[in-house]
KEFI-230195 format. One record per residue: residue in one letter; y, z, x of N, C-alpha, C in turn. Coordinates in steps of 0.2 Angstrom, whole numbers, padded with zeros to 4 digits, always signed. Last residue first. Example, Ala and Ser with C-alpha at 12.3 -4.5 7.8 and 13.67 -1.06 7.14 Angstrom:
// KEFI-230195
S-0011+0035+0064-0005+0036+0068+0000+0039+0064 A-0028+0039+0066-0022+0039+0062-0016+0039+0066 
***
This chain:
// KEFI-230195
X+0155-0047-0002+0160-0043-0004+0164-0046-0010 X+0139-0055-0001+0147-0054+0000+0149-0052-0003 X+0124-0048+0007+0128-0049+0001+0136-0051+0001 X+0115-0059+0020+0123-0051+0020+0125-0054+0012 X+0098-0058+0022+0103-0062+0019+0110-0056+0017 X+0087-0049+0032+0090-0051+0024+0097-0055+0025 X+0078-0060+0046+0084-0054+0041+0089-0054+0036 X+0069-0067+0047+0067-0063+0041+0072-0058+0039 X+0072-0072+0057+0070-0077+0052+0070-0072+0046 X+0072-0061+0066+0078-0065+0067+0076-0071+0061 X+0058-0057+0069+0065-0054+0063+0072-0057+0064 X+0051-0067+0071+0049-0065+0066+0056-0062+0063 X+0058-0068+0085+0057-0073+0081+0056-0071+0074 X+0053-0056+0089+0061-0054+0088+0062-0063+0085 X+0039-0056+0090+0042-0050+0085+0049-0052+0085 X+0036-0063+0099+0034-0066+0090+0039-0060+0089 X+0043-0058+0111+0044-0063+0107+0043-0065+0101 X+0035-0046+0110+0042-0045+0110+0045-0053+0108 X+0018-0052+0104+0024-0052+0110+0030-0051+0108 X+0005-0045+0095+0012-0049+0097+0016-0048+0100 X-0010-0046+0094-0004-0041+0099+0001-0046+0100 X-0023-0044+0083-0018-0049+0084-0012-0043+0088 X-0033-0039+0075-0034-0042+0083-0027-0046+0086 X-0028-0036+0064-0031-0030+0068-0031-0031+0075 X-0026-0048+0057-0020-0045+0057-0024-0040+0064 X-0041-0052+0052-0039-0053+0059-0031-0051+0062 X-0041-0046+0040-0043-0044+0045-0040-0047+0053 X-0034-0057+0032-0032-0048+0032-0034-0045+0040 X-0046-0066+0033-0038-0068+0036-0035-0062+0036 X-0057-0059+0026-0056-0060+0035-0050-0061+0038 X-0051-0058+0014-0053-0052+0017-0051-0055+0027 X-0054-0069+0008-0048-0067+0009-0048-0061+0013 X-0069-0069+0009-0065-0076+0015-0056-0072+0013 X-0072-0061+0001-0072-0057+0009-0069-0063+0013 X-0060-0057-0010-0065-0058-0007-0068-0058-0002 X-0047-0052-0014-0054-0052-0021-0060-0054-0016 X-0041-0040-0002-0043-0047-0001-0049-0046-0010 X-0025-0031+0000-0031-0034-0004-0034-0039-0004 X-0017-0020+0010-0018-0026+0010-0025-0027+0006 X-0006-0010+0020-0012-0011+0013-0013-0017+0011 X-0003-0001+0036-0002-0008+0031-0007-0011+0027 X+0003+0012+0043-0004+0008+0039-0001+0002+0034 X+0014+0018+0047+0008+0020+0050+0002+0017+0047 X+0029+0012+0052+0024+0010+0045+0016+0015+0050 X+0042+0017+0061+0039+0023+0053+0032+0020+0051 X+0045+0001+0067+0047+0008+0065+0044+0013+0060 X+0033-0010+0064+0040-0008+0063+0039-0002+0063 X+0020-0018+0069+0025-0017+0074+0030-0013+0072 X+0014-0020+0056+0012-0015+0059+0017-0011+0065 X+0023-0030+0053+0024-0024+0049+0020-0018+0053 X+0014-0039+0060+0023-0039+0062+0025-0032+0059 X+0003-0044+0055+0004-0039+0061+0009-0035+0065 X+0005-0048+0043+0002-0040+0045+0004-0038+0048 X+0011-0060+0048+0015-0056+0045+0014-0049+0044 X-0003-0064+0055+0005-0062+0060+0010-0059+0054 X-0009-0067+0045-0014-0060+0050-0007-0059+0057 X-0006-0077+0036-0005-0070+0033-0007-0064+0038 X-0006-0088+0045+0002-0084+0044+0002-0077+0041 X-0020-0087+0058-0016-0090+0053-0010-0084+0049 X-0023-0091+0074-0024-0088+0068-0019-0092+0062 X-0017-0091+0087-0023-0095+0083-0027-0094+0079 X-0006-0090+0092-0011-0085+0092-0018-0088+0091 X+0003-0099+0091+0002-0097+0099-0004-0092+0098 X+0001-0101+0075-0001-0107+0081-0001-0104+0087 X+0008-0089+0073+0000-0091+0072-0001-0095+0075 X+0022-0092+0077+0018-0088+0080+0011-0089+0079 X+0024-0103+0069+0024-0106+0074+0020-0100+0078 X+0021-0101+0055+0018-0106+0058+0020-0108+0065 X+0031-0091+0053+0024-0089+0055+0020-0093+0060 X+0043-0100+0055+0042-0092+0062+0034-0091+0060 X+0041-0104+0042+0042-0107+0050+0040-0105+0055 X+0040-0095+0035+0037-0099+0036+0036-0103+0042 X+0055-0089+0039+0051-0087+0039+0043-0092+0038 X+0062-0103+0034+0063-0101+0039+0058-0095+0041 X+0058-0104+0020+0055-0107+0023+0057-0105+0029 X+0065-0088+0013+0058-0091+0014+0055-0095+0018 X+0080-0094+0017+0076-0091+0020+0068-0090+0020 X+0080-0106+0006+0080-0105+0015+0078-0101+0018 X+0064-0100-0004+0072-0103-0004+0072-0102+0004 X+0052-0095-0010+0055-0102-0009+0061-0105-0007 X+0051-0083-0017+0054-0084-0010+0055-0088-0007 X+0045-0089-0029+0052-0085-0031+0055-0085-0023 X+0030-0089-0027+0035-0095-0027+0042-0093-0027 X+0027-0076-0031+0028-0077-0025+0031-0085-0025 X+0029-0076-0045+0034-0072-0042+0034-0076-0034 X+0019-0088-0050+0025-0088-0051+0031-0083-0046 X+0007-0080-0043+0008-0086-0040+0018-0087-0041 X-0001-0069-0046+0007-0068-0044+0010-0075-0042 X-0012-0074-0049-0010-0070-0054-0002-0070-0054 X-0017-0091-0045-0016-0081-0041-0011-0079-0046 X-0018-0102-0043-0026-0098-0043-0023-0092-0043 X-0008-0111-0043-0009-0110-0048-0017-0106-0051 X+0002-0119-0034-0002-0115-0032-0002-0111-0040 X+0011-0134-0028+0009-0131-0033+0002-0126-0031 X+0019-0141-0015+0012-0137-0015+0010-0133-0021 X+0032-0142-0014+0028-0151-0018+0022-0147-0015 X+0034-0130-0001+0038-0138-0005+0032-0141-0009 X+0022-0116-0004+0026-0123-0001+0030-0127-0004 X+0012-0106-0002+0019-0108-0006+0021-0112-0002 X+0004-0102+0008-0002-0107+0003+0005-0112-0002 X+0006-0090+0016+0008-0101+0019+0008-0105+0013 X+0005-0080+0015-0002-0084+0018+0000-0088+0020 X+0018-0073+0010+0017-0075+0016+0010-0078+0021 X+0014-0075-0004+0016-0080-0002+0019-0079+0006 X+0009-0066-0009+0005-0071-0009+0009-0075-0003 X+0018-0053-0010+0013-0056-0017+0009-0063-0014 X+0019-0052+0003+0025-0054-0002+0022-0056-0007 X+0010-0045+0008+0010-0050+0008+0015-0056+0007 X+0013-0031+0006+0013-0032+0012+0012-0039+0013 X+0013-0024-0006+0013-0030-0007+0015-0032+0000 X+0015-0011+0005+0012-0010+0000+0014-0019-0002 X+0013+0001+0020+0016-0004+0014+0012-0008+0009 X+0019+0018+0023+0014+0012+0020+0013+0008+0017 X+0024+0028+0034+0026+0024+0027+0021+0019+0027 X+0024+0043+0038+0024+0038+0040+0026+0035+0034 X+0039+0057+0042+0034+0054+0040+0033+0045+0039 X+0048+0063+0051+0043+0062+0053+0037+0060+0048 X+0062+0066+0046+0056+0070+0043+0049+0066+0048 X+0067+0054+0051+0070+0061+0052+0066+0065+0050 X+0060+0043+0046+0061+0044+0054+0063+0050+0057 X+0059+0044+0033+0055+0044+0037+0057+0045+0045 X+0074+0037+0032+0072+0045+0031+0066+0049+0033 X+0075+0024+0037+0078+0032+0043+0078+0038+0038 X+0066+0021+0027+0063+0021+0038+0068+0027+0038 X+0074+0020+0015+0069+0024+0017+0066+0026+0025 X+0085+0013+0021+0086+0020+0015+0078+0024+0017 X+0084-0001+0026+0093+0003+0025+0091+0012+0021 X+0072-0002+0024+0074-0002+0030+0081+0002+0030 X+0069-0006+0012+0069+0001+0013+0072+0002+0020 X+0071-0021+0012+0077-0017+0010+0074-0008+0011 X+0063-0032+0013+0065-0028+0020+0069-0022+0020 X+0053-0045+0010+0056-0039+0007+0058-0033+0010 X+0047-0052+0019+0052-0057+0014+0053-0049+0009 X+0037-0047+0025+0043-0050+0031+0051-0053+0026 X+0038-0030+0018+0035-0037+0021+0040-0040+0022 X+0035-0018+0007+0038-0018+0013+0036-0027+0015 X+0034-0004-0008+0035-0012-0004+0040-0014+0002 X+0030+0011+0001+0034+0007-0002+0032+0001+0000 X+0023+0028+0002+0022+0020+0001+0026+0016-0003 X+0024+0039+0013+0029+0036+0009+0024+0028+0007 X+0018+0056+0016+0017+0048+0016+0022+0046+0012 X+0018+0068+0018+0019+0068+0022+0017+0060+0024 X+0027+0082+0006+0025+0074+0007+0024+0074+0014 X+0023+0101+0009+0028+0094+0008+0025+0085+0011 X+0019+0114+0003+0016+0109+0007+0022+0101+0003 X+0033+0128+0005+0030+0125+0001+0025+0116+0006 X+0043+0134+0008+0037+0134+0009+0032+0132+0009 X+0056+0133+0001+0050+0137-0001+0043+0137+0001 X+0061+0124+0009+0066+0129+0005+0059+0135+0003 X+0052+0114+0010+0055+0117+0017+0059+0123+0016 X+0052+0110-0003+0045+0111+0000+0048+0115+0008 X+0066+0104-0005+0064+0110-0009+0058+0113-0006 X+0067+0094+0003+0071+0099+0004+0070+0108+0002 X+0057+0086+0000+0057+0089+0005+0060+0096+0007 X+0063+0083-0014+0058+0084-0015+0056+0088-0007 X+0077+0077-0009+0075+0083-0012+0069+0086-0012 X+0071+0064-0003+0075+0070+0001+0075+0076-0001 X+0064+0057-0013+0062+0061-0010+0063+0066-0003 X+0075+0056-0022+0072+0061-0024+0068+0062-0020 X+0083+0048-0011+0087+0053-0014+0083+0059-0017 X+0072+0037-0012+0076+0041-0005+0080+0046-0008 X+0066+0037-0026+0071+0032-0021+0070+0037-0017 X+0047+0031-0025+0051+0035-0029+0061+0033-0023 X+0036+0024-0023+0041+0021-0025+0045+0024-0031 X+0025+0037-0019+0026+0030-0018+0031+0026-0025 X+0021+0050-0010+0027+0049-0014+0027+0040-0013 X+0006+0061-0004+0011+0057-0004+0016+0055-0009 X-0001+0075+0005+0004+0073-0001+0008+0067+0000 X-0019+0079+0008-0012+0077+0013-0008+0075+0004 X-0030+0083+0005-0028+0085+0010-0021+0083+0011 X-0034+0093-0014-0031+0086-0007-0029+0087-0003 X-0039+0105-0016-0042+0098-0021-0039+0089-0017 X-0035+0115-0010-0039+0110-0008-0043+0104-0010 X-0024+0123-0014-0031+0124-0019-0038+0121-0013 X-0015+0116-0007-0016+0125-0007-0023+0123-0008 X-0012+0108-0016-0014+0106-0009-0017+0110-0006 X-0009+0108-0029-0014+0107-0028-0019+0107-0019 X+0003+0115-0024-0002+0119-0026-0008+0117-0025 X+0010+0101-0021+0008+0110-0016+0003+0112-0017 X+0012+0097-0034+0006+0097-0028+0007+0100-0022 X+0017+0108-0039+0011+0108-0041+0007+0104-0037 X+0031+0108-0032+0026+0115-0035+0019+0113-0036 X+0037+0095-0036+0033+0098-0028+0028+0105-0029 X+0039+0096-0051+0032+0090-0044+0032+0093-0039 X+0047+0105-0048+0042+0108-0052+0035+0103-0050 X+0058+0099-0042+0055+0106-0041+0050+0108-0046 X+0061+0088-0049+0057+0087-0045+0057+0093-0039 X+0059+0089-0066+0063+0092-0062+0059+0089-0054 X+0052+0075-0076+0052+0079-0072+0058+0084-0067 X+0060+0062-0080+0060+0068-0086+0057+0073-0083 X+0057+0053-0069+0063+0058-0069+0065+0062-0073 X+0045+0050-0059+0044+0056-0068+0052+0058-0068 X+0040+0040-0048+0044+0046-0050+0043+0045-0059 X+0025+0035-0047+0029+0033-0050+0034+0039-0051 X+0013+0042-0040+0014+0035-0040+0019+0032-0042 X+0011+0054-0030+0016+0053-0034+0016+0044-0035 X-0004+0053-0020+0001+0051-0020+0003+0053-0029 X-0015+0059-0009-0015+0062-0017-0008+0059-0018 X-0028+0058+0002-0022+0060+0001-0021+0058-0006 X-0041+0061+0001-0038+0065+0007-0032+0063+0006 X-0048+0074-0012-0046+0068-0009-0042+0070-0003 X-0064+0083-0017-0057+0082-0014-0054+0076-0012 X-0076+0078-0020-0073+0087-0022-0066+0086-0020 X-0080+0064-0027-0078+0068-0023-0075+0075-0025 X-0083+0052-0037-0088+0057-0036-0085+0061-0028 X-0072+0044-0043-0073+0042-0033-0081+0048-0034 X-0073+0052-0056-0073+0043-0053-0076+0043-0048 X-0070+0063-0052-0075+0062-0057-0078+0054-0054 X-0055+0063-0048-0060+0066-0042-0069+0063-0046 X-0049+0060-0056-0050+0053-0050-0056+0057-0048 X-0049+0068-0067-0052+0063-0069-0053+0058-0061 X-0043+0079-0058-0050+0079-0061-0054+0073-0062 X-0030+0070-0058-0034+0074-0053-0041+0074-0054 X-0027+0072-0072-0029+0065-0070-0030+0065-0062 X-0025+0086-0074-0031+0082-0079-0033+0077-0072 X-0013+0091-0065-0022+0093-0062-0028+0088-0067 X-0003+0081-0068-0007+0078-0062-0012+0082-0063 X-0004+0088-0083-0005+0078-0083-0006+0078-0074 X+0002+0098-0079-0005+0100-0083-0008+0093-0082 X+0015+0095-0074+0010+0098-0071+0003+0099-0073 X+0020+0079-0076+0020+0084-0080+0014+0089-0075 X+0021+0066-0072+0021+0071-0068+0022+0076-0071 X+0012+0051-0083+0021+0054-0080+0017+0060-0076 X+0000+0047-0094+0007+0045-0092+0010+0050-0087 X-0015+0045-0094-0011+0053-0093-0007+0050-0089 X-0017+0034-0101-0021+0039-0104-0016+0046-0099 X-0010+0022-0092-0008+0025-0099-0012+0030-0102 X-0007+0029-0075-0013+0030-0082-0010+0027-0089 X+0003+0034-0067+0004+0026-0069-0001+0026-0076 X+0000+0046-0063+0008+0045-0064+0009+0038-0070 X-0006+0046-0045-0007+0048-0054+0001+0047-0055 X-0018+0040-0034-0009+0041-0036-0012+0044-0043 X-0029+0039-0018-0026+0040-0029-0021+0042-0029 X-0036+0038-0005-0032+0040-0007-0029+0037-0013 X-0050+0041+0009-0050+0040+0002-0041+0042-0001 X-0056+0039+0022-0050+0040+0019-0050+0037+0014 X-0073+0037+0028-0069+0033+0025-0064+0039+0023 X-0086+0045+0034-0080+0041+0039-0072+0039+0035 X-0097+0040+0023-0095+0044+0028-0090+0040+0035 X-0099+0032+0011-0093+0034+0009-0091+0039+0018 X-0109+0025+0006-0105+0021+0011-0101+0027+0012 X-0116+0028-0008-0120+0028-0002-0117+0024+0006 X-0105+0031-0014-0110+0037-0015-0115+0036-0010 X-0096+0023-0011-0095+0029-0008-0101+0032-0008 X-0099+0013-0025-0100+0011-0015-0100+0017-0013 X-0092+0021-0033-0101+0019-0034-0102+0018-0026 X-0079+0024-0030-0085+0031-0029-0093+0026-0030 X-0076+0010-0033-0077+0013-0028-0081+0020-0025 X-0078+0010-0048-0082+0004-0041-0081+0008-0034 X-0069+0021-0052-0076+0019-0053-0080+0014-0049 X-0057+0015-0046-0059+0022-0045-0066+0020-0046 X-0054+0006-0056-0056+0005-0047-0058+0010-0044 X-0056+0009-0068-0062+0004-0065-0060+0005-0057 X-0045+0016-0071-0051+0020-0068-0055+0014-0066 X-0040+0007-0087-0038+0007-0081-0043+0015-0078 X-0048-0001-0097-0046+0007-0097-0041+0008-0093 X-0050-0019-0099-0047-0013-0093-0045-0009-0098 X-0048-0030-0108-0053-0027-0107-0054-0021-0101 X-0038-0038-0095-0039-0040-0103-0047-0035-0101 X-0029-0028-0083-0033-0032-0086-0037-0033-0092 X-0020-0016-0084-0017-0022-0085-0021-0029-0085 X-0028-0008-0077-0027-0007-0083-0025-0012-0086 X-0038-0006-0064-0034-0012-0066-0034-0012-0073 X-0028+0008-0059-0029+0003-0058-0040+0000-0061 X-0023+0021-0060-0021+0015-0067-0026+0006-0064 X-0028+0028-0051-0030+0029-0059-0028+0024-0064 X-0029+0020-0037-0026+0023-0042-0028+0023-0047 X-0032+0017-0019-0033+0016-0026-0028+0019-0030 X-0037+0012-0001-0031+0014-0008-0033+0014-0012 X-0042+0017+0012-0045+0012+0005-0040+0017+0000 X-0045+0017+0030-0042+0020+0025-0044+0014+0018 X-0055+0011+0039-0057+0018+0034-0053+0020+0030 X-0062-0003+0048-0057+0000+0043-0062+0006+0041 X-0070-0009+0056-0067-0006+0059-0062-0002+0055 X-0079-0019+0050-0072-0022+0053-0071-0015+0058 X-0088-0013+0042-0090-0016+0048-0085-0020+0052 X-0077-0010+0031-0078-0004+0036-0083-0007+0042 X-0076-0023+0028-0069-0020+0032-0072-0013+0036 X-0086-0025+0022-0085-0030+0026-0077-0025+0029 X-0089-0017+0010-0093-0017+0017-0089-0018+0026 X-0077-0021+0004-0078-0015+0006-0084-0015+0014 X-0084-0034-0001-0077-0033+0001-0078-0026+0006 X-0095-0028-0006-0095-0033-0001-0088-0032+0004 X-0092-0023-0020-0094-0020-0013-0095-0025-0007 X-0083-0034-0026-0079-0027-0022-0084-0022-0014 X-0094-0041-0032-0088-0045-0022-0085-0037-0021 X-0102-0031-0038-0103-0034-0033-0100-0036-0025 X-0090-0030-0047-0092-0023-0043-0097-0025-0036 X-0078-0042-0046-0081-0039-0050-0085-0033-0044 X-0060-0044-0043-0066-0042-0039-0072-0037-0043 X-0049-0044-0049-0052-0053-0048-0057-0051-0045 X-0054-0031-0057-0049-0035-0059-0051-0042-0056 X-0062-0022-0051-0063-0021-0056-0059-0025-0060 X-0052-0023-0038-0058-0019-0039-0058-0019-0046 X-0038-0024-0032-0043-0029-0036-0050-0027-0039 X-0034-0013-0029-0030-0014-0033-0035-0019-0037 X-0034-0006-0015-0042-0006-0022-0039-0009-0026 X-0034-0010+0000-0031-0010-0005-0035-0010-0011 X-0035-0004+0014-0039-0008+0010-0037-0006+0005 X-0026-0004+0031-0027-0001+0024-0031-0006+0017 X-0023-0006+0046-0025-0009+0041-0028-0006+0036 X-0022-0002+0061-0016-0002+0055-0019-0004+0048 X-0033+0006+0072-0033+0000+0066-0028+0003+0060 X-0026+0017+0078-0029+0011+0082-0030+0005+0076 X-0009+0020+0072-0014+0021+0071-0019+0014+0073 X+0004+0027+0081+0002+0022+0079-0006+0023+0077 X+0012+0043+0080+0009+0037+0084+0004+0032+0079 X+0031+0045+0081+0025+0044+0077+0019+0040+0080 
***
C-alpha cells in the first residue's frame, strides 16, 4: 500500500460543537495552507450538542467549500443521524441526498457505513452502496466500526457479485488503543485496504496535558482520557516525552506520527477546535521518525497480555 505524502486527515467532528462557523473556517484554512485535502464528517455530526439537529458539520463545511473547496476530499458516513437512523436502503439514498445538500456537492469522494446496521442483511448494504457507487453519487466505499467478520463478508459478497466493494476501514487506533492490530490490519493487509484512524489522540490524552496531580477539566473527554492513567499510560508518555524532546516538538505530533508509520493506516484523522490546536496536529506532517522512536514507541505501547 503506498503511503500518502501528507498522512493527516481533518477531522469535522468539532465543527458546529467547540468550533463555531468562524474558528471552523479558520481551522480549515489553516490545514489546507498546511498541505492537507482529506476533511472527514458525518451526518450525525454534532447532534450530541445542546441545541444540535446533527448536519451542523456538513453545513460549516459545504459553506467553506463553496469558496475553498478545489483540491479537497470530502468524506460522510450515514447510519449515526437520529433523523435517518441505520442502513436500510431507502435511509442510506435519503441521508446521501441530505449530505450532498449540506456539503453543496453532486457527489462525494468517499461514502462511509458509519455504524453496522445488524437488523441489516449485510448483502443488501453492500447492494446499495455499490449501487450508489455505480450511480456516481461517490467515488470510493468505506466501513467504519463494523467488526472484522462483517466486513469480510461484506467483501466476500462484493467479489461474489461483482459488485463495488469497501476500499477504507475507519477504526479507533492510537498508541494507547492498539487492538485492531489482532483483527482488522491483517484483514486490510489481505484485501489491500487502507484504514483510518480515528480518536488517534486517545481522546486527549496523548497531548501530555493527562498527568499525575494535573487536573484537566477544558475537554469534553477529559474524564475517559484520564482513564489511560495507569503504568502503561505513563510509560507511553514517557516514550513521547523523550522522542518529542529529540524532535522538538511536542507529544500529540509524535504519537501522529507513529500511526502514520503502521502497517495498512493510509491517513490519520485528527481534530483541532482551533488553530493553536491545529498546529501541534500539524506538525505530525513534518516529523520522520527513526526506527528508533518507532520501536521505543512500541515497546511502551504494547498492549498489556490478558491472563488465562
Amino acid at each position: 500500500m503506498q503511503k500518502p505524502d501528507f498522512p493527516l486527515v481533518l477531522g469535522g467532528n468539532v465543527f458546529g460543537w467547540t468550533a463555531d462557523r468562524e474558528t471552523s473556517f479558520e481551522v480549515l484554512d489553516a490545514f489546507v495552507e498546511a498541505g492537507g485535502t482529506h476533511i472527514d464528517t458525518a451526518d450525525s455530526y454534532s447532534q450530541w450538542a445542546p441545541g444540535n439537529e446533527g448536519g451542523e458539520s456538513e453545513t460549516i463545511l459545504g459553506a467553506w467549500l463553496a469558496d475553498h473547496g478545489a483540491g479537497t476530499t470530502i468524506a460522510s458516513k450515514v447510519g449515526q443521524s437520529k433523523h435517518r437512523p441505520g442502513l436500510a436502503p431507502d435511509n442510506i439514498r435519503a441521508a446521501l441526498a441530505d449530505s450532498l445538500r449540506r456539503l453543496g456537492r453532486d457527489s462525494l469522494d468517499l461514502y462511509y457505513a458509519h455504524f453496522d446496521d445488524e437488523d441489516r442483511p449485510i448483502e443488501e448494504i453492500a447492494r446499495t452502496f455499490s449501487r450508489v457507487r455505480e450511480e456516481g453519487l461517490i467515488g470510493a466505499i468505506g466501513v467504519s466500526n463494523f467488526s472484522a467478520d462483517r466486513i469480510a463478508a461484506w467483501l466476500q459478497i462484493a467479489e461474489r457479485e461483482g459488485w463495488h466493494a469497501p476500499t477504507v476501514i475507519q477504526k479507533e487506533y492510537s498508541l494507547v488503543e492498539r487492538g485492531i492490530e489482532a483483527d482488522i490490519v491483517p484483514l486490510a493487509r489481505e484485501h489491500g485496504l487502507s484504514v483510518l484512524t480515528y480518536y488517534s489522540l486517545g481522546r486527549g490524552f496523548l497531548t501530555g496535558k493527562y498527568r499525575d496531580d494535573t487536573p484537566v477539566a477544558d475537554s469534553p473527554r477529559a474524564g475517559i482520557a484520564a482513564g489511560y492513567l495507569d503504568d502503561r499510560g505513563r510509560a507511553v508518555l514517557a516514550a513521547l516525552d523523550d522522542v518529542s524532546a529529540r524532535h522538538g516538538t511536542v507529544p500529540a505530533a509524535i504519537a501522529l506520527a507513529w500511526l502514520a508509520t503502521r502497517p495498512q493506516v493510509g491517513g490519520v484523522i485528527a481534530s483541532g477546535r482551533n488553530t493553536a490546536q491545529l498546529s501541534d496536529i500539524l506538525a505530525a506532517a513534518r516529523v520522520r521518525l527513526s526506527a528508533d522512536d518507532v520501536a521505543l514507541l512500541d515497546q511502551a505501547s504494547a498492549p498489556v497480555a490478558t491472563p488465562h
